[in-house]
C-alpha positions in Angstrom: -95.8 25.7 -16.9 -97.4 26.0 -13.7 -95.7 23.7 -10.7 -98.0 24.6 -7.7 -99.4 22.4 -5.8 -103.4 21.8 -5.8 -104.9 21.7 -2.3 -105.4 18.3 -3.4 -101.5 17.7 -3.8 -101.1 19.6 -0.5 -104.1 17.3 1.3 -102.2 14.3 -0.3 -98.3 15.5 1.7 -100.0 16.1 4.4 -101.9 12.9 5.2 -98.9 10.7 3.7 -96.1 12.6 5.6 -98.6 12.1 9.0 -98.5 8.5 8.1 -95.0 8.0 7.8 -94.2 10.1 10.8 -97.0 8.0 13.3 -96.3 4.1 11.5 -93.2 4.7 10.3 -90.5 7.1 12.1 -91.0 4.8 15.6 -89.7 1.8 13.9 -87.2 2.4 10.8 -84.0 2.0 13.5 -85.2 -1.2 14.2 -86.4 -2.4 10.7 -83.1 -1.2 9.6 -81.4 -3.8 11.6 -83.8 -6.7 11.5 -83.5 -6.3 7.9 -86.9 -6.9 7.0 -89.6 -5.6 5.5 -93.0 -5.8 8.1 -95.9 -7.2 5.8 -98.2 -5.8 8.8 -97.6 -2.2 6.8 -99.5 -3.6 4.0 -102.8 -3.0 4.4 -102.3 0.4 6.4 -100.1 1.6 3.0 -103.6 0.0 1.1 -105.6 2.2 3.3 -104.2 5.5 1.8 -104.3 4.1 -2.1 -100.2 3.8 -1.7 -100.2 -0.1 -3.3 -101.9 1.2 -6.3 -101.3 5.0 -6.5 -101.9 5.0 -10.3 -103.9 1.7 -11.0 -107.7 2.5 -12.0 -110.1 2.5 -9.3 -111.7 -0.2 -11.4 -109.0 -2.5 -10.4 -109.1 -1.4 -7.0 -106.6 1.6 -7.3 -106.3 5.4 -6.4 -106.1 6.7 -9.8 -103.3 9.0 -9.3 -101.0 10.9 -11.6 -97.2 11.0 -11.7 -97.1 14.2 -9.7 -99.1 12.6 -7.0 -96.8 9.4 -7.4 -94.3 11.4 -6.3 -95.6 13.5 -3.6 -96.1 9.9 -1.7 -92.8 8.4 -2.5 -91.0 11.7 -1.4 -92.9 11.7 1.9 -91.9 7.9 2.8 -88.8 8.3 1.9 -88.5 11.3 4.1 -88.9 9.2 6.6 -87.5 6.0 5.6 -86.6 5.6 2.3 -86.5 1.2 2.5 -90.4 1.5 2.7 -90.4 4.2 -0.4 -88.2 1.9 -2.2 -90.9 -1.1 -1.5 -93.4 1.1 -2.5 -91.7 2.4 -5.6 -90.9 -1.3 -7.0 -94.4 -2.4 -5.9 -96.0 0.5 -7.9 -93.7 1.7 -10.6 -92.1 -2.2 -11.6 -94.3 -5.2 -11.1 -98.5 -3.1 -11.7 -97.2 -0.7 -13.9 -96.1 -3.5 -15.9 -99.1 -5.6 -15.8 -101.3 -2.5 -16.2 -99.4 -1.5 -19.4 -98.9 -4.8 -20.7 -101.5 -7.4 -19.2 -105.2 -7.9 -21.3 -108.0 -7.0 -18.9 -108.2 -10.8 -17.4 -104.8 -10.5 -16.2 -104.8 -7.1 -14.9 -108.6 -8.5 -13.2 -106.4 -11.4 -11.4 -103.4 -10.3 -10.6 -103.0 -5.9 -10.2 -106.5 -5.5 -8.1 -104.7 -8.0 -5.2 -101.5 -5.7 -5.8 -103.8 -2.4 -5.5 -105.4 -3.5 -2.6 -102.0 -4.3 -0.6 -103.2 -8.3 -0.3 -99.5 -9.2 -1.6 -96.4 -7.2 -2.8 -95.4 -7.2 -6.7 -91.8 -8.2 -7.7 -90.0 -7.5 -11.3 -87.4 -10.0 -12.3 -85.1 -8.7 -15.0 -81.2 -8.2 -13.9 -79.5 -11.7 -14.1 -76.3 -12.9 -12.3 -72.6 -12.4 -14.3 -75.0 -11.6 -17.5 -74.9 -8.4 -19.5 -78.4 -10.4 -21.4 -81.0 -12.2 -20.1 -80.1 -16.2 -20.1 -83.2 -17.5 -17.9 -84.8 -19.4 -21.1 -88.2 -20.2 -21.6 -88.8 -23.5 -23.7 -92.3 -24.1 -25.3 -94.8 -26.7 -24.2 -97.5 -27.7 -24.5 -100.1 -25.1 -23.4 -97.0 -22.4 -22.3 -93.5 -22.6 -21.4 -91.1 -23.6 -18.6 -88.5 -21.7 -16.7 -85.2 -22.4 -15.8 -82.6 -19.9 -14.8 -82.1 -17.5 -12.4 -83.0 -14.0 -11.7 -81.1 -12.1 -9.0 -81.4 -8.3 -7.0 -85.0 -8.9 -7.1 -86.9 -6.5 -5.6 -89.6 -8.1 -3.2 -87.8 -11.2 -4.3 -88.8 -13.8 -1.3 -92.3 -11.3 -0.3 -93.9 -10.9 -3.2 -96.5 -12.7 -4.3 -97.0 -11.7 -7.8 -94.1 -11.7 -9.9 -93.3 -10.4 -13.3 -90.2 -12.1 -14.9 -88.3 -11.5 -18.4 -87.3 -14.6 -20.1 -86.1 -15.3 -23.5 -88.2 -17.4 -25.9 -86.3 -17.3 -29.0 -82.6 -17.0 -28.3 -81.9 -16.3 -32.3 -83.8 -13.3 -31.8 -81.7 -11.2 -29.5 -83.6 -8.7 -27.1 -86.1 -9.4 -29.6 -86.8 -13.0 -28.4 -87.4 -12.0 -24.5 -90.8 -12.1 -23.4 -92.2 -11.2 -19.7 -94.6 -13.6 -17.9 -96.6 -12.9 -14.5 -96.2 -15.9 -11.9 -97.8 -16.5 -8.4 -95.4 -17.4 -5.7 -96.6 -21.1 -5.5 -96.4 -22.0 -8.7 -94.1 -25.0 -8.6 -90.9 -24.8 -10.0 -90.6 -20.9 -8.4 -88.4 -20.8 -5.2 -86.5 -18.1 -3.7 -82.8 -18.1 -3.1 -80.2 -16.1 -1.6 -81.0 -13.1 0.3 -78.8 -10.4 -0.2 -77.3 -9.1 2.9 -76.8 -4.8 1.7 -75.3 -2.0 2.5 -78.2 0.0 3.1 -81.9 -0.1 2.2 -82.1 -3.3 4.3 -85.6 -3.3 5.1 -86.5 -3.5 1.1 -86.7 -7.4 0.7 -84.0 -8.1 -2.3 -83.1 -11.9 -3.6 -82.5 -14.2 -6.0 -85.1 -15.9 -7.6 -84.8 -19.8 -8.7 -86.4 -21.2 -11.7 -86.5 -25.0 -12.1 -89.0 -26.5 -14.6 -91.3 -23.5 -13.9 -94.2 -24.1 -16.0 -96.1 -21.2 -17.0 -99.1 -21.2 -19.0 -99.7 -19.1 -22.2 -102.4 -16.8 -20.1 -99.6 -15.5 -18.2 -97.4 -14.2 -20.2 -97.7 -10.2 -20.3 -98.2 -8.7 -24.0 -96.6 -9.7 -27.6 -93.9 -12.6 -27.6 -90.7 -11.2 -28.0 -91.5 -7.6 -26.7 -91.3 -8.5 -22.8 -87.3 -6.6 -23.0 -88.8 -3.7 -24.8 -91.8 -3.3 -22.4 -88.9 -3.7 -19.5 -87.4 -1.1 -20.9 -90.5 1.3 -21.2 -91.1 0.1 -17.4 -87.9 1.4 -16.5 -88.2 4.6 -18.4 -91.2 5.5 -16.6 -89.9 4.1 -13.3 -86.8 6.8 -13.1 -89.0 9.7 -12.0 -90.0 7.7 -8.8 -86.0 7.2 -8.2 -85.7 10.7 -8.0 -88.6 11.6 -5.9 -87.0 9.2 -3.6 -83.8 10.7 -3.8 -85.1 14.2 -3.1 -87.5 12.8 0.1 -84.5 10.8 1.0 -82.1 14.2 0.9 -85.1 16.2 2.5 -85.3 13.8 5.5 -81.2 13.8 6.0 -81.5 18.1 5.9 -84.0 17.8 8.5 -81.9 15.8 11.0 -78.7 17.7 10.2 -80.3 21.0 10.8 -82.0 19.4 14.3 -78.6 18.6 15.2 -76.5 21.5 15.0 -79.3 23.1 17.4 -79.1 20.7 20.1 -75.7 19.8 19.8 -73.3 22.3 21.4 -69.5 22.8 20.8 -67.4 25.8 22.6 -70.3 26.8 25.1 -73.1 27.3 21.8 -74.9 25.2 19.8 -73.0 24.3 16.5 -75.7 26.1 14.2 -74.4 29.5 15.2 -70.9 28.6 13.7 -70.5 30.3 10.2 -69.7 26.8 8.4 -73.1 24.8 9.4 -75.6 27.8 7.6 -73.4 27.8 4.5 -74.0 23.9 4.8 -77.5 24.1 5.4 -77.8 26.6 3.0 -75.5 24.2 0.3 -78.1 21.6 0.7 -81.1 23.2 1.2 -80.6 24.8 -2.6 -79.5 21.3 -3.5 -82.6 19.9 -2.3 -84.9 22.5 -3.9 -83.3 22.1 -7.3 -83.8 18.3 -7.5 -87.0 18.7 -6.5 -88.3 21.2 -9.3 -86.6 19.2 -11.7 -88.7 15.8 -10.3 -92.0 17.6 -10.3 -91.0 19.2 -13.7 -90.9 15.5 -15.5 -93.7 14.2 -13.4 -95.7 17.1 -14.7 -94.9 16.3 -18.1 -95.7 12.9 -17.8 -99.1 13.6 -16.7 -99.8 16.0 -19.7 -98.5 12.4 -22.6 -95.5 14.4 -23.0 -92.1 12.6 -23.4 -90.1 12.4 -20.3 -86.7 9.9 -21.6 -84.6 12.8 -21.1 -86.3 15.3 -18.0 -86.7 11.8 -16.2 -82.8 11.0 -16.5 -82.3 14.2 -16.0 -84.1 14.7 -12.6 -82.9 11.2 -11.3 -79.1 11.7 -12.3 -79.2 15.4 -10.4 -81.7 14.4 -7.9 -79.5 11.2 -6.6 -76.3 12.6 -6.8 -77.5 15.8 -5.0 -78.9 13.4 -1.8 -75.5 11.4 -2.1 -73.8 14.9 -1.5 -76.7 16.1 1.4 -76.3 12.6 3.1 -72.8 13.4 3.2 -72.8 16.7 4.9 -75.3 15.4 7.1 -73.3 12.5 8.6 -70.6 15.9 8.9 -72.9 18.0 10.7 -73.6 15.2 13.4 -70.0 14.7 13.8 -68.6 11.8 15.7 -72.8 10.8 16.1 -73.4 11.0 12.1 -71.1 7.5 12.6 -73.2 5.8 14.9 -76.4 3.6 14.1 -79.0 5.0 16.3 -78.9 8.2 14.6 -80.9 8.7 10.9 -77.9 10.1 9.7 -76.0 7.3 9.5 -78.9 5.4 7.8 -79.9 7.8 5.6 -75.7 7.9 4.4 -75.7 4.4 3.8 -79.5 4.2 2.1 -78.9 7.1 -0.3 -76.2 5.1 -2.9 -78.9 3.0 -4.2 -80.6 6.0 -5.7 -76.9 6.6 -7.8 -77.5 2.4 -8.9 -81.1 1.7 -9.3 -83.4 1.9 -12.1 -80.1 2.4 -14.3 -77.0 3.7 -12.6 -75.6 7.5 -12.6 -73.6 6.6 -16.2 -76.7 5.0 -17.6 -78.6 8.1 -17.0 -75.9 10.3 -18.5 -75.7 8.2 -21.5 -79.6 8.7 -22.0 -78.8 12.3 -21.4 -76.3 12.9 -23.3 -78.3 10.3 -26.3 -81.7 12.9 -26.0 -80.8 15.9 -25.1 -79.3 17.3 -28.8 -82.2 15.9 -30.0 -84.7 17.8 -29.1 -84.5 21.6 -28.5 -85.4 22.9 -25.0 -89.1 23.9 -25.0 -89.9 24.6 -21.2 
């Protein structure tokens, strides 16, 4: 199995990383704090393919593989891991599900806007103080209507495509949820509470309110009663972005630590030529290099049809916990500035637990590992 990069790949880092370093870097401080995502990046994400990185040019996309998928969200999140997460949710929730899901019409209408950065996608699945999904969808005539409520949805009060699970026959278990596609002005549709987070603040995240939301039979995405199934698949497919993000996150906080301990001088010499800061650096670095060959290992698999269930939990659950770990040290290495909030450090501490939590927590990801990996003998 051959991992290196193709000058294409390498072209690819380059421009995205010169991107997020020129647009980005200047500004994630202060995005961090307004809590708010800037729609103003839109279009200049659309400009590089990075709203539809593996939507068909057909539909207005950049035809990329998961490989490539990841290169870009590691290099956003590198630099600020709120717009990778937007990215990630855009790209890997709300087209991928259309694309896989939608008949050509609906892919036509609603993932070429998405591709070309003219609105964000959101994905409405997790439900408040419900381990099922309650937001019901009653037939009428021509479609059904909403009522419930969705909540830590992505994009929740930005986006203005939105794919929502709701269940259409309730005697049918997760076999009687189906997925619809909505525009944000169809009636009924409102946003509610905006949740106020820990970190990852710039990444819009909501509740979303369904009241008599009548959506037509042309909207719903694929089979009745397979919308939790395709969520599912979604998801599966999703993880590997989580732990590209993870490892661009985990790159970016080794890159300010190691800054750091050069500038920053304790004793009459700057804190990098104490013994314990390499053997950090060191720590993380291998940490950091190891999460990433296990990424690009599943993303290269994917791109070749193969199954990915168990190197995608896999990568996520190491590469996650691995930046929670290299966050750590990094807020260490700063010292008493790791704890204040005009340094990355301290951002990059409090962005990285979402990697351990989204797109199935760390547990969820063990279970799958531990479900797939006797399975199926290692084959490399």
């Amino acid at each position: 199995m051959d991992l290196r990069p193709t000058d294409e790949q390498r072209l690819l880092r380059q421009i995205v990383r010169e991107f997020a370093e020129a647009e980005m870097a200047p500004h994630t401080l202060a995005w961090d704090e307004a809590s708010q995502f800037q729609l103003a990046l839109l279009p200049k994400l659309a400009g590089l393919g990075l709203m539809g990185i593996q939507v068909p040019e057909h539909y207005g996309g950049a035809a990329m593989g998961a490989v490539e998928y990841c290169i870009c969200i590691e290099e956003l999140a590198r630099v600020d891991p709120e717009i990778a997460l937007t990215v990630a949710a855009h790209n890997g929730l709300a087209a991928a599900h259309i694309y896989r899901f939608g008949s050509d019409a609906q892919r036509a209408r609603y993932l070429t806007p998405l591709a070309e950065g003219r609105h964000l996608g959101g994905w409405a699945l997790t439900e408040p103080q419900a381990g099922s999904t309650r937001t019901a969808a009653t037939q009428v005539a021509g479609g059904g209507r909403l009522n419930g409520t969705k909540t830590f949805t992505t994009q929740g009060t930005l986006a203005g495509a939105l794919v929502v699970m709701a269940v259409t026959d309730p005697a049918q278990g997760h076999h009687g949820i189906s997925a619809f596609v909505l525009e944000r002005s169809t009636p009924g549709l409102a946003a509610g509470r905006k949740d106020n987070k820990l970190g990852m603040r710039a990444s819009d995240t909501a509740e979303l309110l369904f009241t008599d939301c009548v959506v037509p039979d042309d909207q719903r995405l694929g089979d009745l009663g397979k919308g939790f199934i395709g969520a599912l698949n979604v998801l599966d497919a999703g993880r590997i972005a989580i732990a590209a993000l993870a490892v661009g996150l985990a790159q970016g906080a080794y890159e300010a630590a190691r800054r750091h301990a050069v500038v920053r001088e304790q004793f009459g010499q700057p804190t990098a030529g104490f013994q314990a800061i390499p053997f950090k650096i060191a720590d993380m670095a291998t940490e950091i290099e190891a999460a990433r060959w296990l990424t690009y290992r599943a993303a290269y698999l994917k791109d070749r049809g193969r199954p990915t269930t168990r190197e995608s939990a896999i990568a996520t659950l190491f590469s996650s916990e691995a930046a929670v770990r290299v966050a750590e040290q990094g807020v260490q290495m700063h010292g008493e500035y790791g704890f204040v909030k005009n340094y990355h450090a301290e951002k990059f501490f409090r962005d990285v637990k979402l990697t351990t939590i989204g797109e199935g927590t760390s547990e969820i990801q063990r279970l799958v590992v531990a479900r797939e990996y006797p399975d199926r003998p290692h084959d490399g």
